[in-house]
C-alpha positions as a printed Julia matrix, in Angstrom:
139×3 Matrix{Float64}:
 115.53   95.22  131.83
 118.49   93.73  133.45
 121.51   95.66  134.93
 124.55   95.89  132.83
 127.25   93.2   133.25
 130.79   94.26  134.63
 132.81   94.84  131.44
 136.04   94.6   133.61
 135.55   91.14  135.73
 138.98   90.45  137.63
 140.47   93.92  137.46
 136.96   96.44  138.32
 136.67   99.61  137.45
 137.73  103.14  138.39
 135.97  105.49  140.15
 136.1   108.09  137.79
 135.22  105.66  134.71
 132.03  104.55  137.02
 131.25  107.94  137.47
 131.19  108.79  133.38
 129.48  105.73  132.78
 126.53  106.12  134.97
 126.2   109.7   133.48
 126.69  111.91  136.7
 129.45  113.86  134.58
 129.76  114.61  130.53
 133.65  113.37  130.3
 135.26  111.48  132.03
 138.06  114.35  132.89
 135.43  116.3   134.57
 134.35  113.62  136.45
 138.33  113.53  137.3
 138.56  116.88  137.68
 135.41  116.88  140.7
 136.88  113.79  142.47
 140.44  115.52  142.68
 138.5   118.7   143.86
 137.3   116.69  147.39
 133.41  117.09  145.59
 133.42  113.44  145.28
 133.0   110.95  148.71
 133.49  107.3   148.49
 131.91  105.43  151.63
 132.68  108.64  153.65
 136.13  109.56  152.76
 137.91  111.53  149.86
 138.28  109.18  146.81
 140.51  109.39  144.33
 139.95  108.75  140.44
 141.7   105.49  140.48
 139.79  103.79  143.59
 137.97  100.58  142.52
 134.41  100.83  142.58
 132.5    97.94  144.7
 128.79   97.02  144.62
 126.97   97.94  147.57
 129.17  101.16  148.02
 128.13  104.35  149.02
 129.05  107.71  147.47
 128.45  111.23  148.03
 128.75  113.49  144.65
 128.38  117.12  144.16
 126.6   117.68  140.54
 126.19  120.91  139.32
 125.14  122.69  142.7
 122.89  119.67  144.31
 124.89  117.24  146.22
 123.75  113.3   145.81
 123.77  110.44  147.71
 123.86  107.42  145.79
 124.42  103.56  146.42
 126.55  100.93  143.94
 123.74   98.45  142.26
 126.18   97.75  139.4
 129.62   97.86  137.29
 130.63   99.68  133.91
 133.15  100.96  132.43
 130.94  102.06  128.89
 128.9   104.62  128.89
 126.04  103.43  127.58
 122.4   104.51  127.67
 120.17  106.79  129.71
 117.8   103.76  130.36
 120.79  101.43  131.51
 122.76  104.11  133.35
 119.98  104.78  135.83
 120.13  100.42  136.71
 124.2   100.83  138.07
 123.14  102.93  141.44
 119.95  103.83  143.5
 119.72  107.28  145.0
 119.36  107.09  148.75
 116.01  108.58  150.28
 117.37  111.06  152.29
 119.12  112.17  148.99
 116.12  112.32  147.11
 113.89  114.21  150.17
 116.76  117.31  150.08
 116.64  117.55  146.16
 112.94  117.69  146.22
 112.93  119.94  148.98
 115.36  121.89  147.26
 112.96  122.39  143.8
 110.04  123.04  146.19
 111.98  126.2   147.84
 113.55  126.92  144.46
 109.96  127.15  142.84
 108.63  129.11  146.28
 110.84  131.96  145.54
 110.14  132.34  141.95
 106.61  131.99  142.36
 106.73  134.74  145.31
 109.53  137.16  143.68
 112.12  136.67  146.74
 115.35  136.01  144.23
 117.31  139.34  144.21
 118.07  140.64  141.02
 121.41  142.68  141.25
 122.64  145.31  139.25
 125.58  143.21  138.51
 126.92  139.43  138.39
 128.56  138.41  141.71
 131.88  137.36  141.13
 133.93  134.57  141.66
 134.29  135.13  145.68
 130.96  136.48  145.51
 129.46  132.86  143.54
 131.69  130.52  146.36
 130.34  132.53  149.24
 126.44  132.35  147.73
 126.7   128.29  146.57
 128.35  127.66  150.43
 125.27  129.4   151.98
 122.72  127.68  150.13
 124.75  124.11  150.99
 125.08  124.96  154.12
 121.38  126.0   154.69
 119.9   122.57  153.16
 122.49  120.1   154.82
């Protein structure tokens, strides 16, 4: 199956369009919403949601509590398929090592009972503190 032609030729197409269209994020104001919260990385600096997208670049997303590494293989600005979504980027091996690393320690601790099970939720402070930890312990 071929890649997806670029819908927008001379003009390209925005970041946080890109983003929607290759289905990293549900809408395209969350997808917005993570770039203008620093979670998004476009060929190792901040982006912002109107920066051009280019084939061949490199960016670094934070989706749901895994962080990706993902190159540019093609343009869109329609969200379109599953199946045709997956042909606009290529995740980068080091990307995809961490992720599966991350399932296989993920599955270690529920197979061997080492999650703690508070009394309580943690809160908000509490949630940032545990999600930094766990970044900062894969990366």
């Amino acid at each position: 199956m071929p890649a997806p032609a670029d819908t927008n030729d001379d003009k390209g197409v925005r970041i946080d369009k890109w983003l929607w269209a290759a289905r990293f994020y549900k809408t395209r104001s969350i997808a917005r919403q993570m770039i203008e919260g620093g979670k998004v990385d476009y060929n190792g600096s901040r982006a912002k949601p109107s920066r051009t997208v280019e084939i061949g670049a490199k960016i670094r997303l934070l989706q749901g509590n895994e962080r990706r590494e993902i190159e540019v293989l093609g343009l869109s600005s329609v969200r379109g398929p599953a199946k045709e979504a997956v042909l606009l980027y290529r995740e980068t091996e080091d990307s995809l090592k961490r992720r599966q690393e991350l399932q296989r320690i993920k599955a270690l601790e529920k197979e061997l009972a080492l999650a703690p099970h508070p009394d309580n939720r943690p809160n908000k402070k509490e949630r940032r503190a545990l999600i930094k930890l766990k970044q900062d312990n894969i990366f």
